[in-house]
C-alpha positions, -999 to +999 in steps of 0.1 A: -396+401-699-375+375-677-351+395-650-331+370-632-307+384-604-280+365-588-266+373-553-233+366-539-225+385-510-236+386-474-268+399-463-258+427-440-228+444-440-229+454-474-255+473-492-256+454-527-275+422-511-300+453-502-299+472-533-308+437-549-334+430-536-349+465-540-347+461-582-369+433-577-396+445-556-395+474-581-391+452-615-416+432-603-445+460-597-471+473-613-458+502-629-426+479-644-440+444-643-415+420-651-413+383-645-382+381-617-363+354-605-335+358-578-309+331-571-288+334-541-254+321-536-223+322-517-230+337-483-256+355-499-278+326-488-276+336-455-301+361-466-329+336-467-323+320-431-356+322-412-355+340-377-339+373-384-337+397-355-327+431-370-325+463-350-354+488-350-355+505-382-329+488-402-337+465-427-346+430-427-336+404-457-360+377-445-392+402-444-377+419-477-376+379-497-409+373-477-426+402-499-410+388-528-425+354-531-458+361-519-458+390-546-449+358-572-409+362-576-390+330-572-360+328-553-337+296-553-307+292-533-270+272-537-278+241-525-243+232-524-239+266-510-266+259-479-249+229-474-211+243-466-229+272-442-248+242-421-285+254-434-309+231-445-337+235-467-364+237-435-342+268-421-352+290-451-381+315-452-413+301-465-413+302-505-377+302-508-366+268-524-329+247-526-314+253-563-286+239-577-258+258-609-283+236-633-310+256-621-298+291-623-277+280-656-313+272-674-327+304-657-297+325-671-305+308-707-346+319-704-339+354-690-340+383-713-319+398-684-293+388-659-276+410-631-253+399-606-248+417-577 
């Protein structure tokens, strides 16, 4: 099963960016096992700007999309998105690619499952 989630909101601040990213750690284990895909747009995309300094204890989006890819998930951002906020393709974390609408519009149409938080 395909599980593609989209993002839209800022990465701190708000919890659903968070609570996001949690359902695909968790889709994408052992015990659940889905193929996952996560698109980020909007200032949501701030989320996968390398060089996050969190305080102690509190989470950390970068680390959290870091885990992601290396445990296979693919993450895409807006490219036009990236491009309003000043961030280019080198500022995001390792793994974590430029997308564009035609992208995440042929994702949506091969996912069994789409959530937008």
């Amino acid at each position: 099963m395909m599980l593609t989630i989209i993002i839209n909101d800022a990465p701190y601040g708000i919890e659903k960016p968070w609570n996001a990213l949690r359902l695909a750690s968790t889709s994408v284990g052992d015990e659940i096992g889905m193929a996952v895909r996560v698109f980020l747009m909007g200032d949501s995309v701030l989320s996968a700007k390398k060089g996050q300094k969190t305080p102690e204890g509190y989470y950390n989006m970068e680390k959290m999309l870091q885990s992601l890819v290396k445990r296979g998930v693919e993450v895409k951002t807006c490219g036009a998105c990236i491009d309003a906020r000043g961030i280019k393709e080198s500022d995001l974390v390792e793994g974590v690619k430029r997308g564009s609408m035609k992208i995440l519009a042929t994702w949506i149409k091969e996912s069994d499952k789409v959530l937008s938080f």
